[in-house]
N, C-alpha and C positions, 0 to 999 in steps of 0.2 A: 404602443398598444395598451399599454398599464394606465396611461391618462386615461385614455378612453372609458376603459372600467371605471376610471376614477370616474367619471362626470355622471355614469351610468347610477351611478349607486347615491349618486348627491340628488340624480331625479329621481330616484327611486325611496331614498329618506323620506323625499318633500311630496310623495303620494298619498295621500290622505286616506286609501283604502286599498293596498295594490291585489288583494285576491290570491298574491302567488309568492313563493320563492325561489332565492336566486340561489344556484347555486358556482361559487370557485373552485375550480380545480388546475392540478398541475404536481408535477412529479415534488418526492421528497424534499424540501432542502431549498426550494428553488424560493423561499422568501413571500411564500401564501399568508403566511401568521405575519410578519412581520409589515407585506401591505395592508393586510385588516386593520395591525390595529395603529398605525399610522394613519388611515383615512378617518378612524373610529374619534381618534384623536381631537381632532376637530368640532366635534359634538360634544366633548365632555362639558360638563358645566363648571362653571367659575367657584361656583359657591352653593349648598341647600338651598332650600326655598326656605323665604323670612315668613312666606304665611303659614299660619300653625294647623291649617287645615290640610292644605295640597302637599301631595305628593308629585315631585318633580321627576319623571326619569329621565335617563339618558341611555343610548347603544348600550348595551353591556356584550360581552366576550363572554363564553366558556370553553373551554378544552375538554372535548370527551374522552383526552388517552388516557384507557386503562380503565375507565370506569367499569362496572360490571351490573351495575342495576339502574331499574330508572329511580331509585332513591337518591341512588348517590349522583345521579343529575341533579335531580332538587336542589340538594343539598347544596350542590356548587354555583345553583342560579342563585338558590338563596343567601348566597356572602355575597355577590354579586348586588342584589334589591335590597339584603336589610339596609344601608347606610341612604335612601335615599324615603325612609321612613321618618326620618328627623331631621329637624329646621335645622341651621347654622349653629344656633345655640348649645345643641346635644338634647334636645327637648324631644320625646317621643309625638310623631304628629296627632293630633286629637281625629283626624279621617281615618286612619289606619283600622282603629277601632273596627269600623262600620264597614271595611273589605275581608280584612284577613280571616280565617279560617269558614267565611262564609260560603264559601264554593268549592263543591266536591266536581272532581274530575271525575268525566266516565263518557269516553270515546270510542269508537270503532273504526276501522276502516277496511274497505276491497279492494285491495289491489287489481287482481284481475278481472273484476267483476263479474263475479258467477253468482252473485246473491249471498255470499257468503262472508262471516268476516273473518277476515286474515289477522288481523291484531286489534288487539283491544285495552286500554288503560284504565284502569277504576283507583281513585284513593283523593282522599282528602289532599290538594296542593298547597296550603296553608298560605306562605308569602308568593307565589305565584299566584292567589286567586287575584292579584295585583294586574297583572293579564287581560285576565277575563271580564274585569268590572266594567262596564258603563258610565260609571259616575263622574261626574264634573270635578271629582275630589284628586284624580288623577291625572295630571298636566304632563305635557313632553310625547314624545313617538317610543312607539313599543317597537322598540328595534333589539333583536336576541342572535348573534351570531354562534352557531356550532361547529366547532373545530373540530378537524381532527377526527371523523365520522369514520374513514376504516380502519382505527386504533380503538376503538370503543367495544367491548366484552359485548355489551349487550345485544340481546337474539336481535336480527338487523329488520325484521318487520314491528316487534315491539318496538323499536328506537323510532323508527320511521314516522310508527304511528301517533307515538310522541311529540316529534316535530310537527307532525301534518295538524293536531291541535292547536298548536300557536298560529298555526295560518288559516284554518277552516273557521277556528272557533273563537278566538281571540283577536283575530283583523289584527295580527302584528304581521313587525317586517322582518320577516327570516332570512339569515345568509347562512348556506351550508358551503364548508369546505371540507376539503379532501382531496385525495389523489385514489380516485376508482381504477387505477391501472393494479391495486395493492390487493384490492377487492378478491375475492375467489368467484368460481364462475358461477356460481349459486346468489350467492349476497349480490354478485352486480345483476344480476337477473331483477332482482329483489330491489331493486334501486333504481335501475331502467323505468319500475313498471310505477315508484314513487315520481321521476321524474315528467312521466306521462300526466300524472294526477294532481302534482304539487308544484312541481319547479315550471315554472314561468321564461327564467332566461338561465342561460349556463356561459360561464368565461373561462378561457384557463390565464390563468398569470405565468406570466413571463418573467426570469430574473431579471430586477435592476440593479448589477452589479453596483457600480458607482454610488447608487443611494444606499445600497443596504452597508456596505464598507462606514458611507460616511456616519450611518445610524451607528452601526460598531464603533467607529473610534470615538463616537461621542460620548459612549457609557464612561462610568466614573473607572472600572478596574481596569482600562487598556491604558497602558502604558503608554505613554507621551511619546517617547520615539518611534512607536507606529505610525502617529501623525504625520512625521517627518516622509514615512515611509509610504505613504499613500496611493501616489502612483503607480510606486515600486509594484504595490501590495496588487491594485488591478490590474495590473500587467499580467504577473504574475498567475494571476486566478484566470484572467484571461488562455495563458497560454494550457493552463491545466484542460481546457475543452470541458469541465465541468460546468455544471445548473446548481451545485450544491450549496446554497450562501450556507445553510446551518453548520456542516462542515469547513466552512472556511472559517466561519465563526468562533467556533471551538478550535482552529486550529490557531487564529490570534488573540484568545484567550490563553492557550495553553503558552505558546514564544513568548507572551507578556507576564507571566507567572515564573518561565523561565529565568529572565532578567531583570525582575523586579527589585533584588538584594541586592544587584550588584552596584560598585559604585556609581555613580553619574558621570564622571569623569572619566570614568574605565570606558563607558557607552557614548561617550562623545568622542574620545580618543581613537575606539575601534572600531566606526560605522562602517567600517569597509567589509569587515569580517562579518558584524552582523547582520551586514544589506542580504550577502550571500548568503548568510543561515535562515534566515526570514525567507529568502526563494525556495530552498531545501525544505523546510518545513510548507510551505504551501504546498510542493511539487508532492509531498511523502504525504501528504495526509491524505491528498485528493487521489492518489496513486493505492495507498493501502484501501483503501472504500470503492474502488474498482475493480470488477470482478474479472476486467479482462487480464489486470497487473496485480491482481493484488498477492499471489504467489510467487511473482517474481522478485516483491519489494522483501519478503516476508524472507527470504533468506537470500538478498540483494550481492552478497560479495561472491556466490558460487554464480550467482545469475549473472553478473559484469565479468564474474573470469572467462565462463562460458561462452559470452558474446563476444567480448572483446577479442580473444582467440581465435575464433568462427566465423568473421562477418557476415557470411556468405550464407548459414546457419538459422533455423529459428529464431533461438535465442540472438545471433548480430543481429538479423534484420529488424526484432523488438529492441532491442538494444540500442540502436542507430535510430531508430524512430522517437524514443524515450528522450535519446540527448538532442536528436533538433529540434523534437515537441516544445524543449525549456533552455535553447541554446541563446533565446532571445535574452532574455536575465538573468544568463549566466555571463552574458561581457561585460565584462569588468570586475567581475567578482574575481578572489585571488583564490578561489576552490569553485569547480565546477558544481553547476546544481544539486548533481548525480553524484557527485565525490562517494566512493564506496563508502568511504570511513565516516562522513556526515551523516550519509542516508541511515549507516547501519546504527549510528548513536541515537538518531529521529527514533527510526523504529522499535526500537531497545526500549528507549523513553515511552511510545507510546505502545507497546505489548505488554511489557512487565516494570513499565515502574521509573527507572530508572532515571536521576535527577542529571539535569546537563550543566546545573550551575557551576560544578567545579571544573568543566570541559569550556564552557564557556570563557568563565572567568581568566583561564589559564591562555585562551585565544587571544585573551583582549587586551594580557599582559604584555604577550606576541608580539600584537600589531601593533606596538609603538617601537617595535624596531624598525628597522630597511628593513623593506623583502631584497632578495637577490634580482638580478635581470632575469633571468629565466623565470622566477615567479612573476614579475611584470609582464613577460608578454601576452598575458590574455585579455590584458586592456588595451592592445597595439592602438585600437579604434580610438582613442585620447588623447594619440603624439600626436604632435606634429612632427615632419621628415627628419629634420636636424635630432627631435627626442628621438624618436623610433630608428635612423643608424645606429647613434650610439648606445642602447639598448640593445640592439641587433648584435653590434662587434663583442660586446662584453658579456653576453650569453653563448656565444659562439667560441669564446675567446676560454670561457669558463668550463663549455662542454669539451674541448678538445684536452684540457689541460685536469681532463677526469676532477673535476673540484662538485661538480654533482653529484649527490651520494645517492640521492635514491632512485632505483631503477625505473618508477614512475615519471617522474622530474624528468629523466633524463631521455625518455620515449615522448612525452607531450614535448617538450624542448625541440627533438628531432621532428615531432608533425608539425611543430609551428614552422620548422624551418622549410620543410617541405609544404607549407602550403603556400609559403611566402614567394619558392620558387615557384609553383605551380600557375602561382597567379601574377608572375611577375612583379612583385612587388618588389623581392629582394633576390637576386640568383645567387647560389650555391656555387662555387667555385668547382672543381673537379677535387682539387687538392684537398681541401676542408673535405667534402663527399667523402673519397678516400681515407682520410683520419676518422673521419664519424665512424665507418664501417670498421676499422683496424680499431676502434676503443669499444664497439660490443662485441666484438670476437675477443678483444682481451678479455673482456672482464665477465662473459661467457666462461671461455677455459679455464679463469681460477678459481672457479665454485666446485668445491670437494663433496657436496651433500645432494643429492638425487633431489631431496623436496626442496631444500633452497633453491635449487638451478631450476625448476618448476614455476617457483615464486616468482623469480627474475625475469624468465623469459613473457610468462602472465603479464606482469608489470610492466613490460618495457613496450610490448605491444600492445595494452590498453591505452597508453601512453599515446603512442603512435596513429593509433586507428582515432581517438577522438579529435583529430587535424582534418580527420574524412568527414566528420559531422558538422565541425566547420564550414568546409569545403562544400557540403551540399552536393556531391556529385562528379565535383571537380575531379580530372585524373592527377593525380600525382605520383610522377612515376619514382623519385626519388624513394617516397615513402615504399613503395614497392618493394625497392631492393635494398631499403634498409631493414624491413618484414622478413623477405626471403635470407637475408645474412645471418639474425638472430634465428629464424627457424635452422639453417644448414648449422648453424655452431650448436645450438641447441641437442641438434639429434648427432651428432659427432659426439657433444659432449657426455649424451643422456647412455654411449653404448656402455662408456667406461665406470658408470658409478652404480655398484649395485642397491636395489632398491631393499625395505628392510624382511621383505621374505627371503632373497637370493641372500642376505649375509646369515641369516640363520641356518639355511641350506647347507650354507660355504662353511660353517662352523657345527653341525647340526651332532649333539647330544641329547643325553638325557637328560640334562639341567636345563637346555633350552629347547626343550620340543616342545613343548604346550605354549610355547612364544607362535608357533604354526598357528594353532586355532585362532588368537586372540589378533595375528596379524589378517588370519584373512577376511574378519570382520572388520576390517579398517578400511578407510578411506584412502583410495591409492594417492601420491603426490601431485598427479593433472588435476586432487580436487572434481574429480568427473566422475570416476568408477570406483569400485572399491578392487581387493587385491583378489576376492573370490571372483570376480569379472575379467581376471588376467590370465595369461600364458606363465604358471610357475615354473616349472622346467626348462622351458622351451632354450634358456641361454646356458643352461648348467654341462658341467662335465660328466658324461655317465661315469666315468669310472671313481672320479671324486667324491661321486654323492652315493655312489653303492659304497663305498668304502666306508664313508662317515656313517649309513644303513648297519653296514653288518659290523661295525662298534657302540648299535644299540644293546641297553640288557633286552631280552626276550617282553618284555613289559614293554619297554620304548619302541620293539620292532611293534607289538602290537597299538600302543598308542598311533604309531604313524599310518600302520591301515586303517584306523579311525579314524585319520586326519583325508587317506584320501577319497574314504567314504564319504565323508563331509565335504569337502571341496569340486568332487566332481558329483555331487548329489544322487549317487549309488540309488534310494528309496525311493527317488520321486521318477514321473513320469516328464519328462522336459518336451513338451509342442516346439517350441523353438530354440534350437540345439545352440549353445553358442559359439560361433566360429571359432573362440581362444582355445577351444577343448584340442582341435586337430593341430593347434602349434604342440603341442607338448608330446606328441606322439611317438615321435624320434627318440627321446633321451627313456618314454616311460617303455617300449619295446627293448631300449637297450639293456634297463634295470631287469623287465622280466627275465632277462636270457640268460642274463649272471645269477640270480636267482635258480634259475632251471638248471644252471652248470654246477652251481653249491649245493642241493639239495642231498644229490646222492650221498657228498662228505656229512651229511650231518646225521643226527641220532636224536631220539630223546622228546623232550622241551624243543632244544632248538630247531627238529626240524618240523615241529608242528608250526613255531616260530616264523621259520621259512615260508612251508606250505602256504598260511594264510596269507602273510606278503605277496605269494605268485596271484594266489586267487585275487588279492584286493588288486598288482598292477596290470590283470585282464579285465577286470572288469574297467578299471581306466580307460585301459585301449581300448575299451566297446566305446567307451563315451567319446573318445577320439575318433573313433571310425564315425562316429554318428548316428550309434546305436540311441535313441529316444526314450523306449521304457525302461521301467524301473531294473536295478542291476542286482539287487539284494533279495 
């Protein structure tokens, strides 16, 4: 399609009078600038003109972004024209004289044509009366290209009308580009009715992946081992579903800056790490400038815990879509495209700053050791049978004998192997089956800490579920019930370890009760909710926790009905009541009644002390029953 255009605008150079302009369009990013002035290209001239009269032009280009008046158009045709005022020698031409500041501009035009004019331009053009002239002194085609036209400040009927001079009044060849999808509904109104008037023919461009890549690696700051990377690199942009060359641009600009210190031998050594980091940064750039992902990527390890956990969920089905979107060039890479910990370093770098050369370099120190067999199986696709058994036994052989440390590793380790049964590649014995399942129930039950065991289970089933993205659909049932054995030891393991509101509860003083406030603004350990989103009571012993209550001072009794004013949001009016309120109901009815049985023993301070307490854990139980409005 992009040819086409090409040959359009080579008849359209070689017209001797076209009467009209053209105008290109086509979405941000997609490579408009970069085909202009690659076709422009071809018209430059070798060298000034040797005669001391003629003035030689050629195409010229400007960029309208940002400009805010028609001066500062001028301005920028005129660095554009002054260099083709003098011969080869640096000699000012002797015709020059006898154009320049001869012609005062003073134009109108009607848009709508009601008699009326809608914009108008008056002022001396000084090296644009270069345009206008007649004279034999003037050799070459007046060819003026404007970029960039819905990035441009200026009121959009004075611009218009600006351009519509080079074509009314000066018989040049105009190309306008832009992307009018940017336009507002007003200025495109205003543009339609230029287009009616002015524009001749209109094209949109199309990305030409492949050529605008090779135009990038050709510049002088891309690093040499992009070239190597080439195919990788379209693939890659390919699999992104993006139009965006500018973006992609800037994103192997930015990986080539990255690498550029590092040793040469480091980067020949570790192209294996790199290949994969190069996918990562293509997959993160084009994913952060996407407004369907781009909150997902922006705080990507809650977004992967969440899916990963969930398949079934929102966040899995984006999730799942995300990893086979770029599952194509991620085989063979020894870290997935999506690797949380890559993505989150990508993004890091490109939000706040953040340099990856010491991340890098410390990768590529790495990669001149052996990976283990379990890191190799995600290039299974490069044995041959004799590699890929022995690969098989000695990741099998390493997972049973727990030599796997991280619970990540050891969940994708278990999907690979269940996808390999799944698809018959490789079957799973019963016996091995049964040791996989008996080595995450061990190593489930020796986690003593609520948020580590959170960590782990997270991890092992991220782990596991990206064998299903693999798999593209495939059932594998193995992975199932390796899923279901980590979730049953999970929530077995999750009754026994209290979280860190219940150990404050379980210990609760006046040296750590304002630990309540500062816990229930925390992030609970799922990484999903926080602790004001939970059931606090709900596991506790009434009689333990009234006891630990009534060995507050009368200040601490009172802090903690502040605490559960706060917690169950006493002030506000709640639309949508949260289910956790009616778990606690049981232990906060219990507190009331031992409160109501103490009251009578007390005197003083203390039973005013009391009192409040009764008041603050009825209005609880309103919020338990499911009382809505405000309780204060």
């Amino acid at each position: 399609m992009n040819s086409l255009i090409y040959n359009f605008l080579n008849e359209y150079y070689n017209n001797p009078d076209p009467q009209y302009a053209i105008f290109l369009k086509g979405s941000w990013g997609c490579g408009k600038t970069h085909f202009i002035k690659k076709w422009l290209w071809q018209y430059k001239a070798k060298e000034h003109s040797d005669e001391a009269t003629t003035i030689s032009l050629e195409p010229i280009y400007v960029s309208l972004y940002g400009l805010r008046t028609i001066e500062e158009i001028k301005t920028a045709i005129d660095r554009e024209i002054n260099p083709f005022f003098y011969s080869k020698t640096g000699k000012i031409l002797k015709g020059v004289a006898s154009i320049i500041g001869r012609v005062v501009l003073k134009t109108s035009i009607d848009f709508d044509k009601d008699g009326k004019d809608d914009a108008s331009i008056t002022g001396s053009i000084d090296s644009l009366s270069v345009f206008h002239s007649k004279e034999d002194v003037v050799k070459g085609n007046k060819f003026i290209v404007f970029d960039d036209i819905e990035r441009c400040q200026v009121e959009i009927k004075t611009l218009l009308g600006f351009i519509n001079f080079f074509v009314e009044h000066c018989n040049c060849h105009v190309v306008v580009i832009g992307d009018d999808s940017k336009l507002s509904t007003c200025r495109k109104k205003q543009l339609d009715e230029f287009r009616e008037k002015t524009i001749g023919r209109e094209f949109t461009i199309e990305p030409d992946t492949e050529d605008a890549i090779d135009y990038f690696l050709s510049e002088p700051y891309f690093d040499d081992y992009l070239k190597l990377e080439r195919d990788y690199i379209i693939k890659g942009f390919i699999c992104t579903g993006s139009n965006n060359l500018r973006i992609l641009r800037q994103c192997l600009m930015d990986f080539s800056t990255q690498i550029r210190e590092i040793d040469p031998d480091a980067i020949k050594n570790g192209n294996l790490f790199l290949h994969g980091l190069l996918g990562s940064f293509i997959a993160v750039y084009s994913e952060l400038n996407s407004k369907d992902n781009h909150d997902a990527f922006v705080d990507f390890a809650k977004f992967y815990r969440l899916g990963a956990t969930g398949m079934d969920n929102e966040n899995g089905k984006k999730l799942r879509s995300l990893n086979q979107k770029y599952n194509e060039i991620s085989q063979g890479c020894i870290y997935h495209t999506l690797s949380t910990i890559i993505v989150h370093n990508i993004v890091s770098h490109i939000t706040i700053g953040t340099s990856l050369r010491e991340y890098i370099a410390n990768h590529l120190n790495d990669s001149a050791k052996s990976y283990s067999s379990w890191e190799k199986l995600d290039g299974f696709w490069k044995l041959n049978n004799e590699e890929f058994y022995a690969l098989y036994h000695d990741a099998m052989d390493a997972l049973l004998a727990d030599k796997i440390e991280l619970p990540y590793q050891i969940g994708t380790t278990i999907g690979y192997f269940g996808y390999f049964d799944a698809t018959e590649v490789r079957k799973i014995t019963k016996t091995n089956l049964d040791q996989i399942k008996s080595g995450l129930r061990k190593r489930i039950r020796a986690i003593d800490d609520l948020e580590n065991l959170y960590e782990v289970r997270i991890s092992l089933l991220q782990g596991i579920n990206n064998a299903r993205i693999i798999g593209k659909g495939t059932k594998m049932p193995i992975l199932d019930e390796c899923a279901t054995v980590v979730q049953k030891a999970f929530d077995q393991k999750s009754k026994t370890l209290p979280d860190e509101m219940q150990k404050v509860l379980r210990s609760l003083s006046d040296d750590n009760l304002n630990e309540l406030f500062e816990i229930d603004n925390r992030t609970y350990p799922d990484k999903y909710t926080s602790y004001q989103m939970k059931a606090i009571f709900q596991h506790e012993n009434v009689d333990d926790l009234f006891a630990k209550i009534c060995c507050l001072s009368n200040n601490g009794k009172n802090d903690f009905c502040t605490f559960l004013s706060k917690h169950y949001m006493f002030s506000s009016s709640l639309h949508d009541l949260p289910d956790y309120f009616s778990m606690d109901k049981k232990v906060l009815v219990g507190l009331e009644k031992r409160v109501k049985a103490i009251l009578p023993k007390t005197k003083g301070v203390d039973k005013l002390a009391y009192r409040k307490l009764e008041e603050s854990l009825l209005s609880a139980i309103q919020r338990s029953k499911g009382v809505k409005e405000p309780l204060e």
